[in-house]
C-alpha positions in Angstrom: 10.6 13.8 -86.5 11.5 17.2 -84.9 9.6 19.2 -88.1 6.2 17.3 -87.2 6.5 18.5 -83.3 7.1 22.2 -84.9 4.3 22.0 -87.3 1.9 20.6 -84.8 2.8 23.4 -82.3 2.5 26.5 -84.3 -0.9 24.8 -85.5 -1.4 24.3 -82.2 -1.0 28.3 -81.3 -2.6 29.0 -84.7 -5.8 27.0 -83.3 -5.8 28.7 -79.8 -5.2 32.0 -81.4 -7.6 31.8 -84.0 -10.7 30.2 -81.3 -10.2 33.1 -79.2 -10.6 35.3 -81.7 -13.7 33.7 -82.7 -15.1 32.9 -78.6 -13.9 36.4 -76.9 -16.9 38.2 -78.2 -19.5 35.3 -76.1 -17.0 36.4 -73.2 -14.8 32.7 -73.7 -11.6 32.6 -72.6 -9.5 30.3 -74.9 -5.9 29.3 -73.4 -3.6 26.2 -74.4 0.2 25.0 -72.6 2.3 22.4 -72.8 2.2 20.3 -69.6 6.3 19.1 -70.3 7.7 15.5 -71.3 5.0 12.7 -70.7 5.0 9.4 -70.3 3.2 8.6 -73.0 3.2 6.4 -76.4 5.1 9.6 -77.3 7.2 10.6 -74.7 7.8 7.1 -73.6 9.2 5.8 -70.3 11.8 8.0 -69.6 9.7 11.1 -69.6 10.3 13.4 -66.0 6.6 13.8 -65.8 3.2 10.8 -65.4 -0.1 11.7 -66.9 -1.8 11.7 -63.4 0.7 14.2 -62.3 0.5 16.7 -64.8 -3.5 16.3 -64.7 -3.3 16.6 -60.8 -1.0 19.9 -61.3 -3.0 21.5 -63.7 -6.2 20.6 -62.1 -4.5 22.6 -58.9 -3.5 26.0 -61.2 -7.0 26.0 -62.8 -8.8 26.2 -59.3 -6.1 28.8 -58.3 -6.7 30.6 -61.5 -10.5 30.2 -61.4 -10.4 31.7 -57.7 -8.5 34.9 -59.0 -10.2 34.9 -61.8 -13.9 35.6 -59.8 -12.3 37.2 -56.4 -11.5 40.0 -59.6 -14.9 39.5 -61.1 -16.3 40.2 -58.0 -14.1 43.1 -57.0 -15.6 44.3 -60.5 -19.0 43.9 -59.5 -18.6 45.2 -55.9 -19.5 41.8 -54.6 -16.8 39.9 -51.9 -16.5 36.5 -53.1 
């Protein structure tokens, strides 16, 4: 089973690699991470991490990123956002 997690993730990176290539010229910024060990169908029960609390976490770091991410667009554009 360990060769289908390592195929799926360097088609995974492939994917992300490959759709940022394609999106960076309409100004799309293409990202993809792992959140950790799930409790899912997959990961099953004795996985560290819930899906509410990896969606919760990353929901948190994408408004911090966003926030950086246009306090330096603004510092671009000489506007204080």
């Amino acid at each position: 089973m360990l060769y289908f997690v390592i195929f799926f993730q360097a088609a995974m990176n492939m994917m992300t690699k490959v759709l940022s290539l394609d999106l960076k010229s309409a100004g799309i910024l293409v990202a993809s991470f792992c959140p950790g060990w799930v409790q899912t169908d997959m990961g099953g029960p004795q996985a560290m991490l819930t899906p509410e609390k990896v969606t919760h976490r990353n929901y948190k770091a994408d408004k911090k990123k966003d926030k950086m991410l246009a306090m330096k667009l603004g510092a671009k554009m000489g506007n204080n956002l």
